[in-house]
Each structure stands twice: as structure tokens, then as C-alpha cells.
C-alpha positions in Angstrom: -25.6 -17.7 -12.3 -25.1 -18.6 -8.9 -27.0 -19.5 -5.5 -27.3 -17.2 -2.9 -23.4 -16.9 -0.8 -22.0 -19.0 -3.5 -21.2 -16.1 -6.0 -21.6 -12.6 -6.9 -24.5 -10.6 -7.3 -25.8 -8.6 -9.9 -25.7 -4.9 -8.7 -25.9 -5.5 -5.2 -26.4 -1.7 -3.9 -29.1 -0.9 -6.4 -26.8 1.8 -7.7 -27.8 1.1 -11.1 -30.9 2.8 -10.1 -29.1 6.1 -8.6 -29.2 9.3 -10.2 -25.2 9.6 -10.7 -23.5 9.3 -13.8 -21.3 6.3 -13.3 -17.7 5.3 -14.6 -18.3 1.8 -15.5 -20.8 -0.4 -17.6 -21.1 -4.0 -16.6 -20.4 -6.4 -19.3 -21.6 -9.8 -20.2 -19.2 -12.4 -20.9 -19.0 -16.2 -20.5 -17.9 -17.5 -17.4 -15.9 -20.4 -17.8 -15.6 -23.4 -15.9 -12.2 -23.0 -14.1 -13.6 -19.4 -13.1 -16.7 -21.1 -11.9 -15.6 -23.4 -9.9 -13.0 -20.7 -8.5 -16.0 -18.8 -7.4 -17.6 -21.8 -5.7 -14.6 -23.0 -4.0 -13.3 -19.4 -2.7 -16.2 -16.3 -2.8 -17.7 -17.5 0.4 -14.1 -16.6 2.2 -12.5 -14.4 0.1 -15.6 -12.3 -2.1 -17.6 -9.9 -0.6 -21.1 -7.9 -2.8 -21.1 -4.4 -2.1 -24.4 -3.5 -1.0 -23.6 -0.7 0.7 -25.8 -1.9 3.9 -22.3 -2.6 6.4 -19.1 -1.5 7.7 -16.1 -3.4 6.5 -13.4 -3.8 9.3 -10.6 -4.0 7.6 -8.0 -4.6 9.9 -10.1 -8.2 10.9 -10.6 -8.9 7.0 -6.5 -9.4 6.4 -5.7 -10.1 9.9 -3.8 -6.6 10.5 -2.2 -6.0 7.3 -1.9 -2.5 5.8 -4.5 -2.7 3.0 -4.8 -1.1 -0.8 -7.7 -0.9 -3.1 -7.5 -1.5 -6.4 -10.4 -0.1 -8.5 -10.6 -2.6 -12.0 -8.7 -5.1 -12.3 -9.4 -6.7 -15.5 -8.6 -10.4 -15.4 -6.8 -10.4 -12.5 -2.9 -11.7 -13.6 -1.5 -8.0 -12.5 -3.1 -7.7 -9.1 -2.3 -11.8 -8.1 1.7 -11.0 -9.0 1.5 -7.6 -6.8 0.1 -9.9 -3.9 1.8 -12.6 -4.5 5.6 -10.2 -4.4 4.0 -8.7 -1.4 1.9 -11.1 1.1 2.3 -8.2 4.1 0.0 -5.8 1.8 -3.6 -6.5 1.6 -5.3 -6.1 -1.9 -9.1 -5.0 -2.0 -9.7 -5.2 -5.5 -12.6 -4.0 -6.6 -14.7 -4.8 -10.4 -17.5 -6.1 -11.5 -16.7 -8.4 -14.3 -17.6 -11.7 -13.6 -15.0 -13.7 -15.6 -12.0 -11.3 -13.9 -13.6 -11.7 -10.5 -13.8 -15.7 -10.9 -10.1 -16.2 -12.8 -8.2 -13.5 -9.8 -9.8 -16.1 -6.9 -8.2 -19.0 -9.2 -5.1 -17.5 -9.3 -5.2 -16.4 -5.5 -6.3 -19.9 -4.5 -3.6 -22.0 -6.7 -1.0 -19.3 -5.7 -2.2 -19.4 -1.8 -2.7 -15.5 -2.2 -4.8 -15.2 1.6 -4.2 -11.4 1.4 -6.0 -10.6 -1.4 -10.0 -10.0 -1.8 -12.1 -9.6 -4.1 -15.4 -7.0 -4.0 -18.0 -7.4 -6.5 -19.7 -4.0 -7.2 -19.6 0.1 -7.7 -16.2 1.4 -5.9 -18.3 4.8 -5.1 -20.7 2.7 -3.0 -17.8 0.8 -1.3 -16.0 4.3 -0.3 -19.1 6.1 0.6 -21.2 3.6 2.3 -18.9 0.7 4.0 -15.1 1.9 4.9 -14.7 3.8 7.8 -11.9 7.5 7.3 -8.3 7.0 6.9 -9.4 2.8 6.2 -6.9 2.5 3.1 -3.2 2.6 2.9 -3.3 3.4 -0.6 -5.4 3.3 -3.5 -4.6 1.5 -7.6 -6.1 2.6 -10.5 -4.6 1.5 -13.1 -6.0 1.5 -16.8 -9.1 2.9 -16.1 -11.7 3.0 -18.9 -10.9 6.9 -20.6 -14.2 7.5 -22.3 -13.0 9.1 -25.0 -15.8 10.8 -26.9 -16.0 14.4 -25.4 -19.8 13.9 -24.1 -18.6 10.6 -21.9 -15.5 12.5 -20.3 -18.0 13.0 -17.6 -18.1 9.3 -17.0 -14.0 9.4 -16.6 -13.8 7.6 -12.2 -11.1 10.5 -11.7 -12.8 13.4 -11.5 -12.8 16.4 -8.4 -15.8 14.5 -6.7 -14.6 11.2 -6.2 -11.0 12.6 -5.3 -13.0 14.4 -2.6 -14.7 11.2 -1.4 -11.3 8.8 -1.7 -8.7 11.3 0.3 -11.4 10.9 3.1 -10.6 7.2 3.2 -6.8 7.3 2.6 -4.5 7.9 5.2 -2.9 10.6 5.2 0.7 9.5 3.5 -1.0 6.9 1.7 -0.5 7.3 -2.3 -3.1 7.1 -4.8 -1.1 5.3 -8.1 -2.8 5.6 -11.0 -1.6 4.5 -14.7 -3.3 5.3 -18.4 -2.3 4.9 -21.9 -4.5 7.4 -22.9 -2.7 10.9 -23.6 -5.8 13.1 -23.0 -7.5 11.2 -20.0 -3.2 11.5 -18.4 -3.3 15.0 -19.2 -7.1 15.3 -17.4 -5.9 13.2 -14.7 -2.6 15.5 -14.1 -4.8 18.7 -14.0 -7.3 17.3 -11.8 -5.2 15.6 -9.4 -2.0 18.4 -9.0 -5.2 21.1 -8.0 -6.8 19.1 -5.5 -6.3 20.0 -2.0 -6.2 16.6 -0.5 -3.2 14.9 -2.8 0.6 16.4 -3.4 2.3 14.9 -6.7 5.5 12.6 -5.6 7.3 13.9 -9.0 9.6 16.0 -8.1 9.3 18.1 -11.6 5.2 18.0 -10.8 4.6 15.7 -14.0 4.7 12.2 -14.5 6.3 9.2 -12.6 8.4 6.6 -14.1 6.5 3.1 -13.6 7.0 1.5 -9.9 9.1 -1.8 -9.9 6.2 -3.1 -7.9 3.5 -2.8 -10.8 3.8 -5.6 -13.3 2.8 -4.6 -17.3 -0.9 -5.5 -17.3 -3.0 -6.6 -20.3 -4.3 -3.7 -20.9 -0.9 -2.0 -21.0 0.1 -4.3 -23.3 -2.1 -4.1 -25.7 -1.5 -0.3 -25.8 2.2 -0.5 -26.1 1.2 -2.7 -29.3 -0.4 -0.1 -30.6 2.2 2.3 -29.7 0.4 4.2 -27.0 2.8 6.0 -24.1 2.1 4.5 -20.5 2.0 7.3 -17.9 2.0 6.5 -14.1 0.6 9.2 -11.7 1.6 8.7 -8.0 0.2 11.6 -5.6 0.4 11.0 -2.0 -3.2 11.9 0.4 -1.8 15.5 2.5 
């Protein structure tokens, strides 16, 4: 779809080819021509392919700035109004949708968004392979696909493993800020995050947290309000 440097790459780490269950499928959809030429003008400065084969230095890639990841971001409208309310942040958001990748660099580049990039690939890769400990001043997942047939809840990102792997790259104080509409995969998330070592819940009552100011309603959210699905927010801070 694109030249070499001038776009993304299809599974740049190979990791298609590991033997790990993974939390995402690619998907194929049309890239349109506003998204396209987005790419062209802004993924030499502002994308990056995982491929796993370098160490990101974060502190040179937003000039100093404290830095978040944000693991999916769909089409991108949630993450460029987060960035563009708070320009001393940096936003590493992660996916590997071609469409969301293309339309969140038009949105950064109309709205003159220079802390926000965008990383094309598998987040596991990214933590595990190319960001150095205690790189990340927080970490978004918001929305995340639930799997919800009982044989694919192995396939659900937050899961004892990968909590293990992201706490080594969090600060210690930063918060991990997660956000479902999906009742069980809330209820899995709550279980799994309150045992883990590494991560203390910010609710004072040990449940749920009522949405930040800072996160705008997404799409996603949206959609599941429509259909009269609860929103939970989970917000535990790296011990």
C-alpha cells in the first residue's frame, strides 16, 4: 500500500509468526484518500513500525515530555482531543488499523498535535523488545476488544502476563486507566488487576472509578451507551 518509510508495515516484528496467543486481529479496510495522504505527509516524522529490532528513547522522541501509551485507538478522534487538551503529555498510541492510524496523523497534523505518535504494530512487542523500565508515565486502554465467547477470553490484552510485562515499564506512580462496556471482561479486569502485586486500585471503595474529566466519550463508548451497555473506568496506579 505504501513505499518503503512512506507508510506502515504489515506485521513488522513477524509476531504473527510467534507462538503466543495474541489479543488482536488485523483488519482490512479501505484506506481513504485524506488518510492517505495523512500518512504520506506525516508517518516519516511522526509513525514509527514496531519491529522489535531498537530501543525507543523516549525522552528525545517528545522532546522531554512525560509520555502515555495508549494501546487501540480506533479512529483516532478520542486520543487527538486528549492531546490536543494536554500538549505537555506525550501520547504513544499504539494499533494497527490502517484507516485509524492514517485519520489520527490527519487530525494531529490539521490540529498541530507534535506530541502525539503513532506506532504501527503488536503492543507486547513494543513493551518487551523496544522501551527501556520505568519508560512510561502511564498507560490507556480503553475499549479493548472483550472476546466474549468463553474459549477467546484467553485472547482478552489484560491478563496476569501482560500486567507483569507493563508494570516493568511504568513508573512507579504512573496509573494504568483502563475503560470497558463490557460487564464480564470489567468484572475480569477488576479481579485481575486488584490481585496483581505491581498495581494498587485508586478507588477508594476497591471498585470502579467514575470516568476522568480528561477522557473524552469515544466511539466505541458510544455506540455501547446506545445499546444501553454501563461504561466502567478502572484506574490502578504501578506500586
Amino acid at each position: 500500500m505504501f513505499a518503503a518509510g512512506e507508510g506502515p508495515l504489515p506485521d513488522p516484528a513477524g509476531s504473527h509468526h510467534e507462538r503466543r496467543i495474541r489479543s488482536f486481529q488485523p483488519r482490512r479496510s479501505r484506506v481513504t484518500a485524506g488518510q492517505a495522504e495523512a500518512m504520506l505527509k506525516r508517518w516519516p516524522d511522526w509513525g514509527l513500525d514496531i519491529d522489535g529490532r531498537r530501543i525507543l528513547d523516549l525522552r528525545e522522541m517528545f522532546g522531554g515530555l512525560p509520555v502515555v501509551m495508549e494501546i487501540g485507538f480506533g479512529m483516532g478522534e478520542a486520543t487527538a482531543r486528549m492531546a490536543a487538551a494536554d500538549p505537555g503529555t506525550g501520547i504513544l498510541a499504539v494499533d494497527v488499523h490502517t484507516p485509524g492510524q492514517g485519520n489520527l496523523l490527519g487530525l494531529a497534523d490539521r490540529g498541530g498535535l507534535e506530541n502525539v505518535r503513532v506506532a504501527n504494530g503488536d503492543a507486547i512487542i513494543l513493551l518487551r523488545e523496544m522501551l527501556t523500565a520505568d519508560a512510561l508515565d502511564g498507560c490507556r486502554v480503553y475499549f479493548p476488544d472483550p472476546w466474549p465467547k468463553k474459549r477467546h477470553h484467553k485472547r482478552r490484552l489484560i491478563q496476569p502476563e501482560f500486567l507483569t510485562l507493563l508494570a516493568t515499564r511504568m513508573k512507579p506512580g504512573a496509573v494504568l486507566h483502563c475503560a470497558t462496556d463490557w460487564e464480564p471482561y470489567a468484572e475480569q479486569m477488576l479481579e485481575v488487576l486488584s490481585a496483581h502485586p505491581d498495581f494498587a486500585n485508586t478507588a477508594a471503595d476497591g471498585g470502579y472509578s467514575p470516568r476522568p474529566a480528561f477522557r473524552p466519550l469515544t466511539r466505541f463508548e458510544g455506540q455501547g451507551l446506545d445499546k444501553g451497555h454501563v461504561v466502567h473506568d478502572l484506574l490502578f496506579q504501578r506500586m
